[in-house]
C-alpha positions, -999 to +999 in steps of 0.1 A: +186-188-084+221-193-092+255-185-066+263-149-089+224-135-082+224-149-044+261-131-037+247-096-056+214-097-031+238-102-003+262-081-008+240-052-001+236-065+038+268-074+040+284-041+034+253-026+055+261-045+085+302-037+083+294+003+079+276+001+113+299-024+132+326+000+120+305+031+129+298+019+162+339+011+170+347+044+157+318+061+179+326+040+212+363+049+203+352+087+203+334+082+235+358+068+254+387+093+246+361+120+254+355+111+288+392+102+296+390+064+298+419+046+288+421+031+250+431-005+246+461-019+220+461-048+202+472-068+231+453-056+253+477-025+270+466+009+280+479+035+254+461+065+261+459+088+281+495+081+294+505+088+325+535+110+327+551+124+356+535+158+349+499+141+351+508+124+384+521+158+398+492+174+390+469+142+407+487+148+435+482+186+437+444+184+432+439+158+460+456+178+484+434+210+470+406+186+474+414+174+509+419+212+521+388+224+509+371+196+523+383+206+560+371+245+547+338+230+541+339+215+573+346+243+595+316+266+573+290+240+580+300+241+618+297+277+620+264+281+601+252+256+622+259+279+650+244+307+634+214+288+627+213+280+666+216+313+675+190+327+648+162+301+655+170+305+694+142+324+723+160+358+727+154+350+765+173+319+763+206+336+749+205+362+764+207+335+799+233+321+782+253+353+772+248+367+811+262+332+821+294+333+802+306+367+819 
């Protein structure tokens, strides 16, 4: 078997194996803008998403959102938990309690 009949039965593998390394950048490269994470440059520096002064605004309007609706949530579950005690309660045992608070 001579080098020209050894490069044409390789060649076929060889151009295999690039289509699916470059397949599998592109799709990780798809992936990752898709779910927000940062893509890399050449050298290494995050260029997207940016973060502009907009995006960090917004950050910062969201957490405080978050951080109010987390002291909402709060205050529900304390009074459905006083619900429940009343609910689940003997009617002769609030009722003491009721009489003892006038």
């Amino acid at each position: 078997m001579d080098g020209a009949t050894l490069i044409m039965r390789l060649l076929p593998m060889i151009a295999l194996i690039t289509t699916i390394g470059v397949a599998g950048w592109v799709f990780t490269t798809w992936l990752r803008i898709r779910h927000g994470y940062p893509l890399d440059g050449a050298w290494g520096q995050a260029i997207y998403p940016q973060k502009d002064q907009e995006a960090a605004e917004r950050i910062k309007l969201l957490t405080s959102e978050n951080a109010q609706l987390r002291a909402e949530l709060g205050s529900v579950k304390d009074r459905l938990e006083t619900i429940e005690r009343i609910v689940t309660d003997q009617p002769s045992k609030l009722a003491r309690e009721i009489e003892q608070l006038q």
